[in-house]
C-alpha positions in Angstrom: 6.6 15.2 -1.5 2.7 16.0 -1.2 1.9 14.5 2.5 -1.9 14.4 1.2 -1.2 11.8 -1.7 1.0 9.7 1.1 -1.9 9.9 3.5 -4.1 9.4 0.5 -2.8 6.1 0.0 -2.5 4.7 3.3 -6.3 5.2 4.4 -6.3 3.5 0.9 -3.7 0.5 2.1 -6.1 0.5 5.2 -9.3 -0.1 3.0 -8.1 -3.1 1.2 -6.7 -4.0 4.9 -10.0 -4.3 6.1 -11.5 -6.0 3.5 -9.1 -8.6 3.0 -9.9 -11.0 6.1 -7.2 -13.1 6.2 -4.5 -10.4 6.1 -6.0 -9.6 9.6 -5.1 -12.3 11.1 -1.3 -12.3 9.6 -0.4 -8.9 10.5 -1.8 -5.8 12.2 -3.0 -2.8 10.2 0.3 -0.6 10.7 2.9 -3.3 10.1 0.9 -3.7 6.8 0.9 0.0 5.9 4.9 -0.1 7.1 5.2 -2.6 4.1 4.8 -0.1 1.3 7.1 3.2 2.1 7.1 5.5 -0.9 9.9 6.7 -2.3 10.8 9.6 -4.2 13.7 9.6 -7.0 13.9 12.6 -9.0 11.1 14.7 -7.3 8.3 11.5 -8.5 7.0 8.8 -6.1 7.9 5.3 -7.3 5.8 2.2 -7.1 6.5 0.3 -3.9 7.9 -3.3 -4.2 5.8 -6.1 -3.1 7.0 -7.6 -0.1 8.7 -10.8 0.4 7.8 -11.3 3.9 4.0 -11.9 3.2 2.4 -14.0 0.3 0.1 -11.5 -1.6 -2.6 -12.7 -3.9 -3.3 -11.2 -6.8 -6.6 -9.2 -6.1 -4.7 -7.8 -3.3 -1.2 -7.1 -5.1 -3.4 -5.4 -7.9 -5.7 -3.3 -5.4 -2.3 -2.1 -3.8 -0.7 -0.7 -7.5 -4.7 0.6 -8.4 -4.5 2.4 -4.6 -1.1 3.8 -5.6 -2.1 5.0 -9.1 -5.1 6.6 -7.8 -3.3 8.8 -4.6 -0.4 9.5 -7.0 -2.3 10.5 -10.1 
């Protein structure tokens, strides 16, 4: 587990926080980051799930998986 790719992606999760208004206003910043724990199976970091508890859009689900490609690549 590489701590620099996990922080990696959260100041990334925290960029599309902040630039998504609305998602403001649902949750705050680390109950959004909370949403996406990264897991590890077999020494490799899998995707996280989208979350049930709050109604992505699709900009936003796609930033989240473009975020993750990037810190994990």
């Amino acid at each position: 587990m590489d701590s620099q790719q996990v922080r990696l992606f959260e100041l990334k999760l925290a960029e599309i926080y902040n630039r998504t208004e609305w998602l403001q206003y649902e949750l705050p910043l680390q109950q959004f980051v909370a949403l996406f724990p990264i897991e590890y199976k077999a020494g490799r970091p899998q995707r996280p799930d989208m979350p049930e508890e709050v109604d992505l859009d699709r900009n936003t689900r796609l930033a989240i998986m473009v975020a993750f490609r990037e810190a994990f690549s």
